[in-house]
C-alpha positions in Angstrom: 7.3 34.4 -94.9 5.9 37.2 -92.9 2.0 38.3 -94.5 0.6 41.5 -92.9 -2.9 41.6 -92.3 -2.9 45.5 -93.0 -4.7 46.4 -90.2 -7.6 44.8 -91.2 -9.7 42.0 -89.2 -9.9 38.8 -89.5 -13.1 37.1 -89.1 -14.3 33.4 -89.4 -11.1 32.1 -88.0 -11.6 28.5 -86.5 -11.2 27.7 -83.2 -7.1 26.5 -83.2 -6.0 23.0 -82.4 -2.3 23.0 -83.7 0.1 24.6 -81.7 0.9 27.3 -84.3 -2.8 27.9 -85.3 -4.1 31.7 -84.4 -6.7 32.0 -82.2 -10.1 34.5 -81.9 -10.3 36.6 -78.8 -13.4 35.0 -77.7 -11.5 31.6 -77.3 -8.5 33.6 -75.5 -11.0 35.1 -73.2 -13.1 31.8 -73.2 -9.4 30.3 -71.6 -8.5 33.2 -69.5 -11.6 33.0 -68.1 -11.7 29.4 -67.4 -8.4 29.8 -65.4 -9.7 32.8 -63.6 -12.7 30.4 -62.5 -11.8 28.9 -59.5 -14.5 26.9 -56.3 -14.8 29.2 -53.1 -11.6 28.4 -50.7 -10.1 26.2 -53.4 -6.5 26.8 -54.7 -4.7 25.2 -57.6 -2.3 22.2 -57.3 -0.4 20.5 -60.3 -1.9 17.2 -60.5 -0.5 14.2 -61.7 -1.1 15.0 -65.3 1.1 18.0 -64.4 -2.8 19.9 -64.8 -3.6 23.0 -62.7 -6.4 21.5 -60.6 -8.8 23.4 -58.3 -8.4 21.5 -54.4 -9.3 22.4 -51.0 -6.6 22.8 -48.8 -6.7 19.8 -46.0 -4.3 17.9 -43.4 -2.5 20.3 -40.5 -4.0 23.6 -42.4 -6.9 25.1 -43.7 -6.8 28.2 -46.2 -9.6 30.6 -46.2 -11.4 32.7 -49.3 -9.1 35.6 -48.5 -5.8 33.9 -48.3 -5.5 33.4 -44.3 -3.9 29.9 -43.6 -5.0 28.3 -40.2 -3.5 25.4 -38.3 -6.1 22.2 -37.8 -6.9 21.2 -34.1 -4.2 19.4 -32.6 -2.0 19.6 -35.8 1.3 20.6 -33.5 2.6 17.3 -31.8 5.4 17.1 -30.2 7.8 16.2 -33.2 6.8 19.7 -34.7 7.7 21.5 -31.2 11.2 22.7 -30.9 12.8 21.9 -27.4 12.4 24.6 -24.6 9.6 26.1 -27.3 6.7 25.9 -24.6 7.3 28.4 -21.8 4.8 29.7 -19.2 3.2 31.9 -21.4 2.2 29.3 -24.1 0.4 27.0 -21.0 -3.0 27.9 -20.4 -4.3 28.9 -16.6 -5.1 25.7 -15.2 -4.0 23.9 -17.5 -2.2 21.6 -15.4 -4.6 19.1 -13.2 -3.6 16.4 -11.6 -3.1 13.6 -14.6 -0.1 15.8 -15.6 1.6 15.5 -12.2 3.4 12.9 -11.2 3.4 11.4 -7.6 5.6 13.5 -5.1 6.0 16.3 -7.8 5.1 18.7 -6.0 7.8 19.7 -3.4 7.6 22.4 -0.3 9.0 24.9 -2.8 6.0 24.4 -5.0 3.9 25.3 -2.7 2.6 29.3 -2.6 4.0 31.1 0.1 1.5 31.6 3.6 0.1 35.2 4.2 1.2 35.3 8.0 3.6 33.3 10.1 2.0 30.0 11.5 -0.6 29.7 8.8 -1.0 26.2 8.0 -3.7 24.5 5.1 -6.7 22.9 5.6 -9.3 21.3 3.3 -12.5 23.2 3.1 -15.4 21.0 2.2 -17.5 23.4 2.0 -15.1 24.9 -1.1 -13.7 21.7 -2.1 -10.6 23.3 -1.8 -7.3 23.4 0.3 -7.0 27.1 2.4 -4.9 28.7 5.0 -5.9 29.1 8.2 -4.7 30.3 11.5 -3.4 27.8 13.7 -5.2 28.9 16.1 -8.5 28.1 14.5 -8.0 24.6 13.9 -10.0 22.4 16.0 -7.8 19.2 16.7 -8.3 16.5 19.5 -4.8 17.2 21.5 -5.4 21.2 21.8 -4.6 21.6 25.9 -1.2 20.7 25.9 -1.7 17.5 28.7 -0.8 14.1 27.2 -3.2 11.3 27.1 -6.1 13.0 28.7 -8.4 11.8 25.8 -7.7 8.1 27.3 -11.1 6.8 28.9 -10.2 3.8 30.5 -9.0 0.2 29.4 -11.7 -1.9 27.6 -10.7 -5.2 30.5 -8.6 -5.3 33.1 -5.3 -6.4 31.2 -4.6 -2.4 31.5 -4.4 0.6 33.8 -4.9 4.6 33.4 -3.3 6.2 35.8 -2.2 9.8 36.0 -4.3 13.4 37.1 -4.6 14.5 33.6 -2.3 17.6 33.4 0.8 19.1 32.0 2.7 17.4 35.1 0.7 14.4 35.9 -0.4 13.4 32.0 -2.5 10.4 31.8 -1.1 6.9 31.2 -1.9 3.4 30.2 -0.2 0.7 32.3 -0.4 -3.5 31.9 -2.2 -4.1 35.2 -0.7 -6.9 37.9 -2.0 -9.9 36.9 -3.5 -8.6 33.7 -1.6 -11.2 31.4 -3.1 -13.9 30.8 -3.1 -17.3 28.4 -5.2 -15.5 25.8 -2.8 -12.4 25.8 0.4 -14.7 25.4 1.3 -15.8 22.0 2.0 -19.2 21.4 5.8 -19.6 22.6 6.3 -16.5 24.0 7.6 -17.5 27.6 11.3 -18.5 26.8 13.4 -20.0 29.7 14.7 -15.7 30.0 11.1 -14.7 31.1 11.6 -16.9 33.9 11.9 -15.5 37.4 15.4 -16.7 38.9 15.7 -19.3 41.6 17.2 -18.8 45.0 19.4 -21.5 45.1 21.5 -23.7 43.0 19.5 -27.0 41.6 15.9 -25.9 42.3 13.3 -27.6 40.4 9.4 -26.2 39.6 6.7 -28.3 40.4 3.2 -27.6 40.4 1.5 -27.5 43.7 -2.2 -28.8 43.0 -3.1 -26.9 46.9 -2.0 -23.8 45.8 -2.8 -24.4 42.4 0.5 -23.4 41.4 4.4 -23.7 40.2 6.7 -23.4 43.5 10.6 -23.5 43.7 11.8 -27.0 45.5 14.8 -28.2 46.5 15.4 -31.6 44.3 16.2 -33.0 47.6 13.0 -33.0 48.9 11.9 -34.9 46.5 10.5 -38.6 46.5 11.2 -41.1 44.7 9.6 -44.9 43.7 12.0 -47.1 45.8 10.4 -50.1 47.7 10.9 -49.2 51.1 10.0 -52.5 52.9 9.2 -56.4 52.2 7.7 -58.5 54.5 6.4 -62.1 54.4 4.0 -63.6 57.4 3.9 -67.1 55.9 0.9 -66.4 54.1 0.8 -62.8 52.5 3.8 -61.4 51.0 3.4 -57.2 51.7 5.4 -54.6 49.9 5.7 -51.6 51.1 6.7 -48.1 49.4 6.9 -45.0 51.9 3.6 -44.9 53.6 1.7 -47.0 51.0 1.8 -50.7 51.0 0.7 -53.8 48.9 -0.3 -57.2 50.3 -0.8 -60.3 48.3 -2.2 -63.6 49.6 0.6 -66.4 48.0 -0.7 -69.3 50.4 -2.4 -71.1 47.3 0.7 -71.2 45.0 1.8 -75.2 44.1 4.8 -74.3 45.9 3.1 -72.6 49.3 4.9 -75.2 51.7 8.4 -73.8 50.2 7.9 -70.1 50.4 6.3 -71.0 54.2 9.6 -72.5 54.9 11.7 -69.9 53.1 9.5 -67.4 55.0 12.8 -66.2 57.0 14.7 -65.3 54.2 11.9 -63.9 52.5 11.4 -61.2 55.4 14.9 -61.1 56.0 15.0 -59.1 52.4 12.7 -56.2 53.9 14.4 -53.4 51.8 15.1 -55.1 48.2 14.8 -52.3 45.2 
């Protein structure tokens, strides 16, 4: 049953420790003010004992003593970025160097427009930096129009300048006549095509040791190593072969008194091959 207190106090009541005992107001404001008690920046976070527990916020966000929530450094990766999320506004002035650009990214349209017609850019190293200039300023090594006139001379005499050094007469490099020679030639480069042509059907080179050189010859003229005569005195047997000849003394063979007697048909065969 219900018992009324009559308005009166009760006092020397035990701290509770049933569910249904009454408490005093100094242990429900002893509680209150243990849950009210709570570490600077800390919030409370059912732990595993399903217990309010006092933690600091960590991971991707921070939470301050007034209630503001912060993102961590580099807590947005891509996975947290929705596509087409990041536009021009969101990237930072010069934000892009050169690690982000891939080769032959950046195209003619890329490039910011010239302040006058001609301008072209040139690297300052001064600035360390690329700037337009005039044409006109730009000191190059062809800047008079005439072709070549920059050309000293050959190094040797495999080559020839030539030419008066202007707009109609530009300079220019010849192979001089008789300039080629073994050292310039690779190894098999004169082919039977690089060959002057003969003047007449059948002609041969051959080196000419007067002139100290390869001449054209008929093959006709030619000579050749037939024996041109034989002859036989009865004691030397001579051979002969154009203008040059060949004796040999045969009187001491065993059989000398037979070739003596056979001398007549010996000489009679004055033009054997």
């Amino acid at each position: 049953q219900d018992a009324s207190a009559g308005n009166n106090a009760i006092t020397d009541l035990a701290d509770p420790t049933n569910a249904q005992d009454a408490a005093t107001k100094a242990y429900v404001d002893g509680q209150v003010t243990a849950v009210n008690t709570l570490n600077d920046g800390q919030i409370y976070v059912g732990n595993g004992s399903n217990v309010a527990t006092g933690v600091t916020a960590s991971g991707d966000a921070t939470i301050s003593n007034t209630g503001v929530i912060d993102l961590t450094n580099n807590a947005v990766e891509t996975n947290e970025i929705t596509d087409g999320a990041v536009t021009t506004a969101k990237i930072g002035g010069d934000a892009i160097d050169n690690t982000k650009l891939a080769d032959d990214a950046v195209q003619l349209e890329n490039i910011a427009d010239g302040t006058s017609d001609g301008q072209v850019i040139q690297w300052d190293a001064t600035t360390t930096s690329w700037t337009l200039v005039d044409l006109g300023s730009v000191t190059v090594t062809e800047n008079d129009g005439v072709i070549g006139n920059e050309v000293t001379g050959a190094t040797d005499g495999t080559l020839t300048l030539s030419g008066g050094a202007t707009t109609v007469s530009p300079l220019t490099l010849g192979v001089t006549d008789g300039g080629i020679n073994t050292i310039q030639l690779a190894d098999g480069a004169v082919t039977l095509g690089k060959l002057a042509d003969g003047t007449v059907d059948g002609q041969l080179l051959q080196w000419n040791a007067g002139s100290s050189s390869w001449v054209l010859i008929d093959a006709s003229s030619l000579s050749d190593d037939d024996i041109t005569g034989v002859s036989f005195d009865g004691t030397s047997v001579t051979v002969a072969e154009g203008a040059t000849s060949f004796s040999a003394d045969i009187s001491a063979l065993d059989d000398s008194a037979g070739v003596a007697a056979n001398a007549a048909a010996i000489a009679a065969h004055n033009t054997a091959d």
